[in-house]
DSSP file (Angstrom, degrees, kcal/mol; ACC not computed):
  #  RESIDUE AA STRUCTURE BP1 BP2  ACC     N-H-->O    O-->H-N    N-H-->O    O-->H-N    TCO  KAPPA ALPHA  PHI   PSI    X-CA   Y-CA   Z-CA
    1    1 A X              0   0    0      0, 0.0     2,-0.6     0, 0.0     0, 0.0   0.000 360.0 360.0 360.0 124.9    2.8  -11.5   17.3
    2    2 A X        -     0   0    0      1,-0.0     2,-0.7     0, 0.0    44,-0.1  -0.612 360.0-146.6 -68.4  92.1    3.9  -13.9   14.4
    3    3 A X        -     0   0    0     -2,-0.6     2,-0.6    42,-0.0    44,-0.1  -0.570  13.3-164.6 -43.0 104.3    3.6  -12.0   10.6
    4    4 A X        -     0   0    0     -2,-0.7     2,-0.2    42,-0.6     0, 0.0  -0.966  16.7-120.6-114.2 162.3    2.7  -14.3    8.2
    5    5 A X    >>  -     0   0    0     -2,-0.6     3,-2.0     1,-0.1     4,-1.3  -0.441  22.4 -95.8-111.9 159.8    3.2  -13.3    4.9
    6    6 A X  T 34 S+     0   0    0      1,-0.2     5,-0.2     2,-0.2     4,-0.1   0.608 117.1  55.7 -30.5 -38.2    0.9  -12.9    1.6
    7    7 A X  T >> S+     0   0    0      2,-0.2     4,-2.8     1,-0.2     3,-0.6   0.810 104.5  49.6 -88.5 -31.4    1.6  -16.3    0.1
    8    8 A X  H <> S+     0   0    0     -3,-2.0     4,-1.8     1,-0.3    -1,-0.2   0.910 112.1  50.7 -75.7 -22.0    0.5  -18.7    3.4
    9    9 A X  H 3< S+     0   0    0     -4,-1.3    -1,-0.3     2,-0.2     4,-0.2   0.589 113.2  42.7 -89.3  -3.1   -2.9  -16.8    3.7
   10   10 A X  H <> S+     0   0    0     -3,-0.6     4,-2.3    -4,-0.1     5,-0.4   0.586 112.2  58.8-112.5 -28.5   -3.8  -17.2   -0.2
   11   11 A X  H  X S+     0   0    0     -4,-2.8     4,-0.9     1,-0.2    -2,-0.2   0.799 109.3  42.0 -76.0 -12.0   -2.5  -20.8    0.3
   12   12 A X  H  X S+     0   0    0     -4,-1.8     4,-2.4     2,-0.1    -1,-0.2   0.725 111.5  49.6 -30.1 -42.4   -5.0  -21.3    2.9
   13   13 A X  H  > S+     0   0    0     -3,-0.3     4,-2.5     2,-0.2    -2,-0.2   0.970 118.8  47.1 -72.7 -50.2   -8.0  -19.6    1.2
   14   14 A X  H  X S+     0   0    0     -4,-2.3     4,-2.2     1,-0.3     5,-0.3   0.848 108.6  54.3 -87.0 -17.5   -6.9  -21.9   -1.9
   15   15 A X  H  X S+     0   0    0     -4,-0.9     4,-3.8    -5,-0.4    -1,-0.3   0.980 106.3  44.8 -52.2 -45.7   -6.6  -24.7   -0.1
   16   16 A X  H  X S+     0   0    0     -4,-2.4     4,-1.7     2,-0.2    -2,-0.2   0.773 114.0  52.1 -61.8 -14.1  -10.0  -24.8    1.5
   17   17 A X  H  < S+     0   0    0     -4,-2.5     6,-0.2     2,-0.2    -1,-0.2   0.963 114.7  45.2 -90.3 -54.3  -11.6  -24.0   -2.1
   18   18 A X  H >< S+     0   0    0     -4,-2.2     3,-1.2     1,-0.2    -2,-0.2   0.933 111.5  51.5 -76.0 -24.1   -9.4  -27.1   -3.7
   19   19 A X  H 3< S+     0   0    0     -4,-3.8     3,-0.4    -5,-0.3    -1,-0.2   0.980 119.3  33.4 -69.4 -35.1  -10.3  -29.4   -1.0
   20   20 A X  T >< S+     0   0    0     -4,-1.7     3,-1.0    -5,-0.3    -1,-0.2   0.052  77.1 127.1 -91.3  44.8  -14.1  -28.6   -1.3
   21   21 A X  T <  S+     0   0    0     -3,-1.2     3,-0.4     1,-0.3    -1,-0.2   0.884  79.9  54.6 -51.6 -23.7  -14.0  -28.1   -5.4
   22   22 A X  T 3  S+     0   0    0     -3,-0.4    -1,-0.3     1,-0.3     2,-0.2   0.486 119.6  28.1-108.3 -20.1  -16.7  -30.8   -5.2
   23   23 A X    X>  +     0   0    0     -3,-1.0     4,-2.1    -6,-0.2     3,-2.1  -0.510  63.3 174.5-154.7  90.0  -18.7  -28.8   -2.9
   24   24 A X  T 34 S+     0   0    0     -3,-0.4     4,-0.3    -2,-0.2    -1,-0.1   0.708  78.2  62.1 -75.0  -2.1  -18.4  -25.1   -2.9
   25   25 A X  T 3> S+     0   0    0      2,-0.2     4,-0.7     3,-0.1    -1,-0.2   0.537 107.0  52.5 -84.7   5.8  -21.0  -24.1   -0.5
   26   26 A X  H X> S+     0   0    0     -3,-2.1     4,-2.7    -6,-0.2     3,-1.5   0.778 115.4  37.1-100.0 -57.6  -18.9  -26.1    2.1
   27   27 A X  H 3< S+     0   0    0     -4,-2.1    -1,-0.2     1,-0.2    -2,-0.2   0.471 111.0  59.6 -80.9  24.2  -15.9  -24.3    1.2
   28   28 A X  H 3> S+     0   0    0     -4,-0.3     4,-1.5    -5,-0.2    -1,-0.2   0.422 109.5  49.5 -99.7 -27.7  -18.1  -20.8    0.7
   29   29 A X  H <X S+     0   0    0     -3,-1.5     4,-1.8    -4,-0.7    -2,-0.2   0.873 109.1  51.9 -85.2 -29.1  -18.9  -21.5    4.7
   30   30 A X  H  X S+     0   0    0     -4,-2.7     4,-1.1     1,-0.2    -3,-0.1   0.967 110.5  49.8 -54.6 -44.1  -15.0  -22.0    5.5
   31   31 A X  H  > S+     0   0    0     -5,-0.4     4,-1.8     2,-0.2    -1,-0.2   0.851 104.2  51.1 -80.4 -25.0  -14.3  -18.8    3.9
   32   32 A X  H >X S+     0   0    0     -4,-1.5     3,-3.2     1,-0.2     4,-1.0   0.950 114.2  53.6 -65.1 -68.9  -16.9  -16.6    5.7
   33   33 A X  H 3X S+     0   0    0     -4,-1.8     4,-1.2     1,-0.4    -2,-0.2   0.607 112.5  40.1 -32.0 -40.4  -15.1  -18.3    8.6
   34   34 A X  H 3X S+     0   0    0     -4,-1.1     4,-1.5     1,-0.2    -1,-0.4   0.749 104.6  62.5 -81.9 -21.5  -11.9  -17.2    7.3
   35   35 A X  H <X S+     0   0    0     -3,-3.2     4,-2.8    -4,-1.8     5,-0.3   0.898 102.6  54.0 -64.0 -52.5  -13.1  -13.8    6.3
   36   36 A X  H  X S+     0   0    0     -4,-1.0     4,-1.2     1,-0.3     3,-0.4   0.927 112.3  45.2 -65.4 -90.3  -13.8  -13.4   10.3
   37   37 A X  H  X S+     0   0    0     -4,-1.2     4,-1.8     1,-0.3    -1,-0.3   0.897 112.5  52.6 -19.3 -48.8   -9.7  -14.6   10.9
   38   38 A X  H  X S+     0   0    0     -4,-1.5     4,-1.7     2,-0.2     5,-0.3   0.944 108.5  47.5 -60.9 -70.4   -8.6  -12.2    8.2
   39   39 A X  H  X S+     0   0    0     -4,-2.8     4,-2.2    -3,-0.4    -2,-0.2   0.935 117.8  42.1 -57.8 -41.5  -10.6   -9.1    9.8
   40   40 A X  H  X S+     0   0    0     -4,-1.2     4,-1.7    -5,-0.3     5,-0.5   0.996 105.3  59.9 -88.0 -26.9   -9.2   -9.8   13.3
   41   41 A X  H  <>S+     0   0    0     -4,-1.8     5,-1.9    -5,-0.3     6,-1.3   0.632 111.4  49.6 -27.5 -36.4   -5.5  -10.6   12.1
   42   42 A X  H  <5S+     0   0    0     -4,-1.7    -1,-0.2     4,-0.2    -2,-0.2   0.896 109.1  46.4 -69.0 -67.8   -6.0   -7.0   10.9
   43   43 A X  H  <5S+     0   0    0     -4,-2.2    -2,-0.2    -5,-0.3    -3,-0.1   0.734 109.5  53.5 -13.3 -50.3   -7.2   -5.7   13.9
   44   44 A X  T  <5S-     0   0    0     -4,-1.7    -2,-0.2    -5,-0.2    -3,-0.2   0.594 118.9-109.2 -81.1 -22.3   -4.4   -7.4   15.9
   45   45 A X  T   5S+     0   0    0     -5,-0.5    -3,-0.2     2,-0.1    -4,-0.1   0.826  88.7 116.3 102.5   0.2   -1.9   -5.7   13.5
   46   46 A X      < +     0   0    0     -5,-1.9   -42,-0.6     1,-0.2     2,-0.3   0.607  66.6  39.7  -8.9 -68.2   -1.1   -9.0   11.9
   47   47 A X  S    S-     0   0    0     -6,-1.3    -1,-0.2    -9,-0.1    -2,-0.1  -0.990  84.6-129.0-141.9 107.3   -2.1   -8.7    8.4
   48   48 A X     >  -     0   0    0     -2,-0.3     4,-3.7    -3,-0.1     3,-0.3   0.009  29.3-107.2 -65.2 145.4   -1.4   -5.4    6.9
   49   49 A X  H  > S+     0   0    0      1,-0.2     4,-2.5     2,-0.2     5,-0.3   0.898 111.4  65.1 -64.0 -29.8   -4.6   -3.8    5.0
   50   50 A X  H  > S+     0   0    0      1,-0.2     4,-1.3     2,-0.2     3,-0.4   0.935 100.2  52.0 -42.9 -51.4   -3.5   -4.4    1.5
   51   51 A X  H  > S+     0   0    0     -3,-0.3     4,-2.0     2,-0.2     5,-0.3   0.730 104.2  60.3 -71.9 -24.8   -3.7   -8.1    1.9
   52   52 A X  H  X S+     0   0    0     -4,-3.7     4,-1.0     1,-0.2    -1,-0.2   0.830 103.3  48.9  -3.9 -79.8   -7.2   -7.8    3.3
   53   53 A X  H  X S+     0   0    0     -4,-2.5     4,-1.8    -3,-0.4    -2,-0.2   0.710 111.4  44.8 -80.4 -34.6   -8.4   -6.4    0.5
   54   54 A X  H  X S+     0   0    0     -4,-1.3     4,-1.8    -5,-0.3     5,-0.4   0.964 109.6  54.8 -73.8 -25.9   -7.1   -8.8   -1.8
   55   55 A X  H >X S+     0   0    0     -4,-2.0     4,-3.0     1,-0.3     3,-0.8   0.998 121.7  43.9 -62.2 -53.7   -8.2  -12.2    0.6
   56   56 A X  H 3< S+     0   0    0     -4,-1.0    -1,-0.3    -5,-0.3    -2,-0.2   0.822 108.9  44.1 -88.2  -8.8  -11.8  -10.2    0.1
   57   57 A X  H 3< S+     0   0    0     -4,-1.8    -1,-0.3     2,-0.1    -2,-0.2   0.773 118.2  47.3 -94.7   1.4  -12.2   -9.2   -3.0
   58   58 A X  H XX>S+     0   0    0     -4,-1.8     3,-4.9    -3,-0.8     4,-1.6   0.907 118.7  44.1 -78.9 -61.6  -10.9  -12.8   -4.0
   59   59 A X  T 3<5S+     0   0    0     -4,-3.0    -3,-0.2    -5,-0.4    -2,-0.1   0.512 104.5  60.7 -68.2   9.2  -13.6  -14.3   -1.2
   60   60 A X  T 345S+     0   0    0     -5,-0.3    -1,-0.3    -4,-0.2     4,-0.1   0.543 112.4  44.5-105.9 -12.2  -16.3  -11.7   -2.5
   61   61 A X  T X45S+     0   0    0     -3,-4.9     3,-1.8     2,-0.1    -2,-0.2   0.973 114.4  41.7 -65.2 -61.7  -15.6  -14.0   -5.9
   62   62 A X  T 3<5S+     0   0    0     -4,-1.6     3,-0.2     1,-0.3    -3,-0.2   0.642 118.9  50.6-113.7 -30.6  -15.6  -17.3   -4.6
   63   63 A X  T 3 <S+     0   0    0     -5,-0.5    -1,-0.3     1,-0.2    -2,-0.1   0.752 112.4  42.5 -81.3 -15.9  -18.8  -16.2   -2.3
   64   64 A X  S <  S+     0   0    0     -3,-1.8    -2,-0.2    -4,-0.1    -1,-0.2   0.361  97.3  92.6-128.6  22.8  -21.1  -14.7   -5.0
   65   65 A X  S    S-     0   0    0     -3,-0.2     2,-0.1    -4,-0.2    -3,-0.1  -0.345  72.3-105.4 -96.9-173.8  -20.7  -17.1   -7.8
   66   66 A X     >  -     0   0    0     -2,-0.1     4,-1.8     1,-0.1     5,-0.2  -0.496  41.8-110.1 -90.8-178.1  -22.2  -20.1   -9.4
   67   67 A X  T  4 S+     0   0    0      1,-0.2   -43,-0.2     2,-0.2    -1,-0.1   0.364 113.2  60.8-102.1  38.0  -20.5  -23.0   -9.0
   68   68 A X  T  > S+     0   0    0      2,-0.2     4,-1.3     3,-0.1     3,-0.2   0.434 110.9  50.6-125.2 -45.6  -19.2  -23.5  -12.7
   69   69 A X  H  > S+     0   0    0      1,-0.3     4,-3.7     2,-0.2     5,-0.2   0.826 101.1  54.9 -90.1 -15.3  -17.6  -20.4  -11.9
   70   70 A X  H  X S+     0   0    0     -4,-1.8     4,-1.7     2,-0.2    -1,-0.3   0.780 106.9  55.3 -75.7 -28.1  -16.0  -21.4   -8.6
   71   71 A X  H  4 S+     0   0    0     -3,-0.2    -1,-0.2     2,-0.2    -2,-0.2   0.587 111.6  43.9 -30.4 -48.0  -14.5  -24.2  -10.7
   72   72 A X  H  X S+     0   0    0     -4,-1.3     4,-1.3     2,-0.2     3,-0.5   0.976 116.4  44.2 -97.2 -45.7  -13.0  -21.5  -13.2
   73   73 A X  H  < S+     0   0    0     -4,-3.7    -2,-0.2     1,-0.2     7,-0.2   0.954 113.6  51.3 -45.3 -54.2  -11.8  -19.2  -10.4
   74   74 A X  T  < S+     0   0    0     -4,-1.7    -1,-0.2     1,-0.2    -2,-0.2   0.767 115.2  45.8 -45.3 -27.9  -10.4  -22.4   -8.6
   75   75 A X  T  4 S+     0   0    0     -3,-0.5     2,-0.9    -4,-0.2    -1,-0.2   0.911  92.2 102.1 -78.3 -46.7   -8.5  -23.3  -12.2
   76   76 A X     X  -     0   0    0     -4,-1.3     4,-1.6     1,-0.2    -1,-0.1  -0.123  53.1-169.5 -79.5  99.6   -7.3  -19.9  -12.6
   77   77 A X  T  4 S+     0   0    0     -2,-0.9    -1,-0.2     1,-0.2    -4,-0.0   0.813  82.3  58.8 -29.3 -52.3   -3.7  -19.3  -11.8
   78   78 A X  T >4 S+     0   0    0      1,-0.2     3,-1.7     2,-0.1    -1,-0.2   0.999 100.4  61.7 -58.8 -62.1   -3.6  -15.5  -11.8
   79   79 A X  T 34 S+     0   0    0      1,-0.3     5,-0.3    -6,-0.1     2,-0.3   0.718 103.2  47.1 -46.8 -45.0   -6.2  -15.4   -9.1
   80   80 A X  T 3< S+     0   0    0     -4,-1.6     2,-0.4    -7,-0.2    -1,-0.3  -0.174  96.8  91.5 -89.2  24.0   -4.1  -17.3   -6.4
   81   81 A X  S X  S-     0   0    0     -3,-1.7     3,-1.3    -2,-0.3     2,-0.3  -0.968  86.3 -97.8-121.8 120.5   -0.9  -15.0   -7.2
   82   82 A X  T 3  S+     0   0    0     -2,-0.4    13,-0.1     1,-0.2     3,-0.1  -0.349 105.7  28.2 -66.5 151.8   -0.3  -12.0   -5.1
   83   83 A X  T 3  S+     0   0    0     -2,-0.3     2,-0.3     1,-0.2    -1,-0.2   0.705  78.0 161.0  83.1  32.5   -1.2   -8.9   -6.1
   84   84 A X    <   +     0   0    0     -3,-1.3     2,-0.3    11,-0.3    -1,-0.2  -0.589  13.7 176.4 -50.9 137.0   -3.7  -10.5   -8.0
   85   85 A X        -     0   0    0     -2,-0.3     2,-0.3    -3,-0.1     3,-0.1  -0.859  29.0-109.1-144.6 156.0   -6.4   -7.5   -8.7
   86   86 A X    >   -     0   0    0     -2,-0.3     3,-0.6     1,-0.2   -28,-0.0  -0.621  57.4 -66.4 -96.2 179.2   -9.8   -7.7  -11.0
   87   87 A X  T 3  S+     0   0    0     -2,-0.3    -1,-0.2     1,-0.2     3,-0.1  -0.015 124.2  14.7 -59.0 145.9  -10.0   -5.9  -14.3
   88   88 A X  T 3  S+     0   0    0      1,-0.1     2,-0.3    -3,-0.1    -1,-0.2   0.851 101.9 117.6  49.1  38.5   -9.9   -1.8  -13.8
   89   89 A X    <   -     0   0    0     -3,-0.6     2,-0.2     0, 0.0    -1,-0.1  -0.975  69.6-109.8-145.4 132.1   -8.6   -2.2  -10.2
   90   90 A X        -     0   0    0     -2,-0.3     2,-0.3     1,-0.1    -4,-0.1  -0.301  25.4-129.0 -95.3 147.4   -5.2   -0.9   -9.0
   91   91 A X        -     0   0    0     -2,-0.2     2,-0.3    -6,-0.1    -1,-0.1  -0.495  25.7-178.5 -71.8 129.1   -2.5   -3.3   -8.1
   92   92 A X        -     0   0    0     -2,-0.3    -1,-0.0    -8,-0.1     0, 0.0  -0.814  34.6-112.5-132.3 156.8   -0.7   -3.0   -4.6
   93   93 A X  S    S+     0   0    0     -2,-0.3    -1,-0.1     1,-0.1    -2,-0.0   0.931 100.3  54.5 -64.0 -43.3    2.3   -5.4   -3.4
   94   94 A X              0   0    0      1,-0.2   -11,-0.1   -11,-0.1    -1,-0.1   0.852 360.0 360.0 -88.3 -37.4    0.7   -7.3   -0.6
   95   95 A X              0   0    0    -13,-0.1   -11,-0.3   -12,-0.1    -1,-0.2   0.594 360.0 360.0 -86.7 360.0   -2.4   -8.9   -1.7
């Protein structure tokens, strides 16, 4: 099994979001798609559980906003950094 590390799976997620910027329910159906890839990659032993949880709680953003706000997530540097975390949430190395 091939590892890939933290930074090529949040440059996926934020690729699909900037290629659909223009149309975020298209890139809100890529990411339940991706969600699915994340959860067996985790399964398989793949993708260590830390990074999980940060690819979802970033894709529990990017799924349950408006789309003004998918626009400001999409802008927002910090978010696309590992070990990105949201306010009052503790920071771990992988995600």
């Amino acid at each position: 099994m091939i590892r890939r590390d933290t930074r090529s799976w949040l440059s996926d997620l934020q690729e699909i979001c900037e290629r659909n910027f223009d149309a975020p329910e298209e890139a809100r159906r890529q990411i339940r798609q991706m969600a699915g890839e994340w959860s067996d990659a985790n399964r398989e032993g793949v993708m260590e559980d830390s990074l999980l949880e940060g690819l979802n709680m970033r894709a529990y953003r990017l799924l349950n906003c408006t789309d003004d706000e998918f626009s400001r997530w999409l802008d927002d540097l910090n978010f696309w950094k590992p070990g990105w975390r949201p306010e009052g949430v503790r920071e771990s190395d992988e995600s």
